[in-house]
C-alpha positions in Angstrom: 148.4 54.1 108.3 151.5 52.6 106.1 151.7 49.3 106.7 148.5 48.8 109.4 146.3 48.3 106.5 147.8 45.1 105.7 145.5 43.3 107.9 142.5 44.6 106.2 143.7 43.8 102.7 141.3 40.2 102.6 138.3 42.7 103.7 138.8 45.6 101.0 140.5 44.2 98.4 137.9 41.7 97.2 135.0 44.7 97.2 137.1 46.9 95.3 138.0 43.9 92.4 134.4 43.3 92.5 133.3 47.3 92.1 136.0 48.0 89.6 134.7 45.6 87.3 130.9 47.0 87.2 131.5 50.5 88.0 131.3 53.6 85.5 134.8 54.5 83.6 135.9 57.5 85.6 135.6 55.5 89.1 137.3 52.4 87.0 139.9 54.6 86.6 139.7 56.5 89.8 140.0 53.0 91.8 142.5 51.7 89.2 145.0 54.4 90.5 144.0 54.2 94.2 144.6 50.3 93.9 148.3 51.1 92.4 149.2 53.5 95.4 147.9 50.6 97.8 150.8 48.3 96.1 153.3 51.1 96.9 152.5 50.7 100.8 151.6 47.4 101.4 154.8 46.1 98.4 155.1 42.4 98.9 151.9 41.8 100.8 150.2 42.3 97.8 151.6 38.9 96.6 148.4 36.9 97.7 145.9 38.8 95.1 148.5 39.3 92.4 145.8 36.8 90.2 142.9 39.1 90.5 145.2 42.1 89.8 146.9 41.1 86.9 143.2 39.6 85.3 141.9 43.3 86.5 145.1 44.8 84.5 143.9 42.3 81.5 140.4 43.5 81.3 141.4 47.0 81.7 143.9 46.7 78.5 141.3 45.5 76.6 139.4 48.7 76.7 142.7 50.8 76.7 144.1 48.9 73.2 141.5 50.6 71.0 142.7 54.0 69.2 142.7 56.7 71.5 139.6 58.4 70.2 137.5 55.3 71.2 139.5 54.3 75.0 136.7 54.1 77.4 139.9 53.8 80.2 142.8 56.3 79.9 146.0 54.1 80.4 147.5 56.2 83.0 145.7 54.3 86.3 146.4 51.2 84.5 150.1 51.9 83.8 150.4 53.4 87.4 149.1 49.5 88.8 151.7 47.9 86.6 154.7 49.8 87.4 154.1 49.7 91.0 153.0 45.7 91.2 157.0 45.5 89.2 158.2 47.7 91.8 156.5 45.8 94.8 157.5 42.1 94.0 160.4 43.0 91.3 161.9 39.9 89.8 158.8 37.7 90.8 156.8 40.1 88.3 159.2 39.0 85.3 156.9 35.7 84.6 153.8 38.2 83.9 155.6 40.5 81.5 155.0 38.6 78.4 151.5 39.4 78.7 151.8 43.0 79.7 154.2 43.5 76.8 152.1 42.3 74.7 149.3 44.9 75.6 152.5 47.5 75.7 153.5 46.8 72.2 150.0 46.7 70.7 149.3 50.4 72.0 152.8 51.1 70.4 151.4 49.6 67.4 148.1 51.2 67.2 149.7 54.5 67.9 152.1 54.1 64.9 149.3 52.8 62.5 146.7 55.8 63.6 148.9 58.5 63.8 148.0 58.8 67.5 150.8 58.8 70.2 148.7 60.0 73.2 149.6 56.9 74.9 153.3 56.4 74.0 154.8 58.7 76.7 153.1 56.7 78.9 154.2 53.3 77.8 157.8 54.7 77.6 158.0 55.6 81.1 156.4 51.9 82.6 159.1 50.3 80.3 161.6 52.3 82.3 159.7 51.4 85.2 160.2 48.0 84.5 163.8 48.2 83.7 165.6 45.6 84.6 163.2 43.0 84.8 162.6 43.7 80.8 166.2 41.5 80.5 164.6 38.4 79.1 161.7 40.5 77.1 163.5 42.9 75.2 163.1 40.7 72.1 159.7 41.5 72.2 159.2 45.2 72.6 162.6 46.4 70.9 161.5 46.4 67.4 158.3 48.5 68.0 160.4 51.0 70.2 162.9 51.3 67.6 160.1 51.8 64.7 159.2 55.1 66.8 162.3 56.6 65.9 161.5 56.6 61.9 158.0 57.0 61.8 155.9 60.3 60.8 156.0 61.0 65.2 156.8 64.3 66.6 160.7 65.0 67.4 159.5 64.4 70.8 158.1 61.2 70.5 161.1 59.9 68.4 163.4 61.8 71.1 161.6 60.1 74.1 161.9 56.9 72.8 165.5 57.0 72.3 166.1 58.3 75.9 163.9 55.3 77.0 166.1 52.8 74.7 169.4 54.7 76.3 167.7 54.4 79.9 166.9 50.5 79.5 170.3 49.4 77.7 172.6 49.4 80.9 169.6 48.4 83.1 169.3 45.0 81.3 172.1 42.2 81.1 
């Protein structure tokens, strides 16, 4: 259907914020991923319900920023929305990062204080998602990537996070 479903966006999209925030964790997380492939087709269509997105992608972090163990949400379907709202409106989506870095960095930060780095691939590869528009940000998130290169991770975390800071150096100004 591609972009046909564009005129149906004001009919589905309001159900589908309203059932994601009541439903069960697996169809959370189910619709959560199904609502990040819609970005990819419909890109800058999306613009018009970017509020209700990014205040679903807030709620959603607050169950994903708990140690692994306890994560109601797995971070995937919410990392999957993210990356492909930054990929859809680009530069516009620099204004939301600081609050999306914020949730980015504290799941860095959990992961280093647990001793639990089930999430950290996955963070790496949004921030490369997210590349470029990082430019203003890196400030923020730089420190916690770098502290994954000393701590008590695997060689693959530590590895994986200096590809990611090698990835993002030349992509920012």
């Amino acid at each position: 259907m591609g972009l046909g479903c564009v005129p149906y966006l004001p009919e589905v999209l309001p159900d589908l914020f309203r059932i994601v925030c009541t439903c069960e964790d697996g169809l959370k997380e189910f619709i959560t991923w199904k609502l990040g492939t819609l970005v990819s087709i419909v890109r800058q269509h999306i613009r018009k319900y970017l509020p209700e997105l990014l205040s679903l992608v807030s709620e959603l972090w607050s169950s994903f920023s708990l140690p692994a163990t306890n994560r109601p949400v797995h971070g995937s379907p919410i990392l999957h929305l993210v990356e492909q709202l930054c990929l859809a409106i680009n530069d516009e989506f620099g204004k939301y990062l600081p609050t999306i870095l914020q949730s980015c960095i504290q799941v860095l930060s959990d992961a280093e204080r647990c001793n639990d780095y089930t999430y950290v691939r996955d963070i790496l590869h949004t921030l490369e998602v997210l590349g470029g528009t990082l430019d203003e940000h890196m400030h923020l998130f730089l420190p916690s990537l770098i502290r994954l290169f000393k701590v008590d991770a695997s060689v693959d975390i530590r590895r994986a996070a200096i590809k990611t800071l090698t990835r993002l150096i030349p992509r920012v100004q």
